[in-house]
N, C-alpha and C positions, 0 to 999 in steps of 0.2 A: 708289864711290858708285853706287849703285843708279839714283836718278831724284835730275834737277839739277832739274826744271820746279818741283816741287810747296814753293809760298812757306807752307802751313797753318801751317809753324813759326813764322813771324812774326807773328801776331795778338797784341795783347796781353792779359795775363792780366793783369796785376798790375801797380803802380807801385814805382820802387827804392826809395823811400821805406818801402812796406811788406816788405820785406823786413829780415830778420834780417843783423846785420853780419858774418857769415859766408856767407851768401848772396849781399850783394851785392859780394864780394869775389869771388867766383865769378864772379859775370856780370860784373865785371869784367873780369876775366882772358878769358873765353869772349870779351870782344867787343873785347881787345885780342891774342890769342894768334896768328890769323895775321899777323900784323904786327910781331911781335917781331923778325924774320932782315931786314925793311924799313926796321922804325925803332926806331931804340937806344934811345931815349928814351922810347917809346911801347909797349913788350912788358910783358909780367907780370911782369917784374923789380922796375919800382917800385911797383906794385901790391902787392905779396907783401911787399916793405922796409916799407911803411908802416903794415904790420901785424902784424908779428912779427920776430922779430931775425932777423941774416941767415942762421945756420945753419938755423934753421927756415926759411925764405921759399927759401933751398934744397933743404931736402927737401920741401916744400910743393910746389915748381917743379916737379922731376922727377915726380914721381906726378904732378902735372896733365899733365905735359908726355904722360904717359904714359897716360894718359885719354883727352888731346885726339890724341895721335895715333892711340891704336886705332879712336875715331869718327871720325878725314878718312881714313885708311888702310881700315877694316873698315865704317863707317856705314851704315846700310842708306840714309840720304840725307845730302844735307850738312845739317848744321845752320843755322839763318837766327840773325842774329845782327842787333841793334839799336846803331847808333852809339854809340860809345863815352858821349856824354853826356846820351844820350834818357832822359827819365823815366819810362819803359814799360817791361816787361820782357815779351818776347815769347813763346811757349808753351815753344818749345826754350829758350832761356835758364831757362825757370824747369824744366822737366825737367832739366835740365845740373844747377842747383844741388839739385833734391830729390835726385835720385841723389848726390851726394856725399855727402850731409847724414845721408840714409837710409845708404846704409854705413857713415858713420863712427860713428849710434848703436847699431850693432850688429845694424840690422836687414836682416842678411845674403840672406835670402830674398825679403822686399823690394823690396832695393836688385836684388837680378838680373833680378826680373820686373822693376822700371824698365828694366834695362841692354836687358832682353829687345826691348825698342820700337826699342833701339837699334841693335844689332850682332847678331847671330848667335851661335847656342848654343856655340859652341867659345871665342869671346870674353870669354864672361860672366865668369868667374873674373879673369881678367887683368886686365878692365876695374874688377870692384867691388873687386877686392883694392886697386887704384889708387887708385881715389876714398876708400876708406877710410880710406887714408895720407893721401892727403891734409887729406880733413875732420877727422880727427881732430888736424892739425897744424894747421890753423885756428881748431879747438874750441878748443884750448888756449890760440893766441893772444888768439881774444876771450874766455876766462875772465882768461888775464893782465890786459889792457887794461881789465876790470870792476873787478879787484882794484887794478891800479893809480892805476884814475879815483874808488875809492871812499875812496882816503886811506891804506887800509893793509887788511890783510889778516885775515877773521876778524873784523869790522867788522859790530856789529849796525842796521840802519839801519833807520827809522821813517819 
């Protein structure tokens, strides 16, 4: 970590309400991930379960896992993170979730200039190749959970 003083990442930008249900699965996990090795019950494990089956909310886990430790291990700062049940979503929470979102739709170039605010130029691969896996294991869960809340699949709806 670069600099611990600087709180800017905390301001809120947006409500979790307004967020997309992949996004706030994200910020989620982001404002429960240091806390997983603390409390069993309270990491991104159920988080991830409650939205994809568990082979995916596994590979989902590691790519985040793998995200969130290059930004506490490489960060150019730490991230500020809002209580788990606040209805605000802070500036870095909502950076945290476009960068996933943005690599998983393929917008590789994108997503690095995001990473770029984040980490350091040697990082940027590692980090978007992460998030990519991840988002894109997410993408799929909320297309499942669309399909399956819509009744059946291929479903013309009016």
């Amino acid at each position: 970590m670069k600099h611990e003083t600087d709180m800017r990442g905390g301001f809120p930008v947006a409500t979790y309400d307004d967020l997309s249900g992949p996004e706030q699965a994200l910020v989620a996990v982001l404002r429960r991930w240091p806390d997983e090795a603390r409390e069993a019950g309270n990491g991104i494990g159920p988080v991830l379960r409650a939205w994809m089956a568990p082979a995916a909310a596994m590979r989902c886990r590691q790519a985040l896992e793998a995200v969130l430790g290059i930004l506490a291990r490489h960060g150019r700062r730490k991230l500020v993170r809002h209580r788990p049940n606040c209805s605000c979503v802070g500036a870095d929470e909502a950076v945290f979730a476009h960068l996933v979102m943005t690599a998983a739709t393929g917008e590789r170039e994108d997503a690095m200039l995001i990473g770029s605010l984040m980490v350091d130029g040697p990082l940027l691969l590692p980090l978007v190749d992460a998030a990519r896996t991840a988002g894109l294991v997410l993408c799929r869960a909320d297309l499942a959970g669309r399909r399956d809340r819509s009744g059946h699949a291929g479903a013309t709806v009016h």
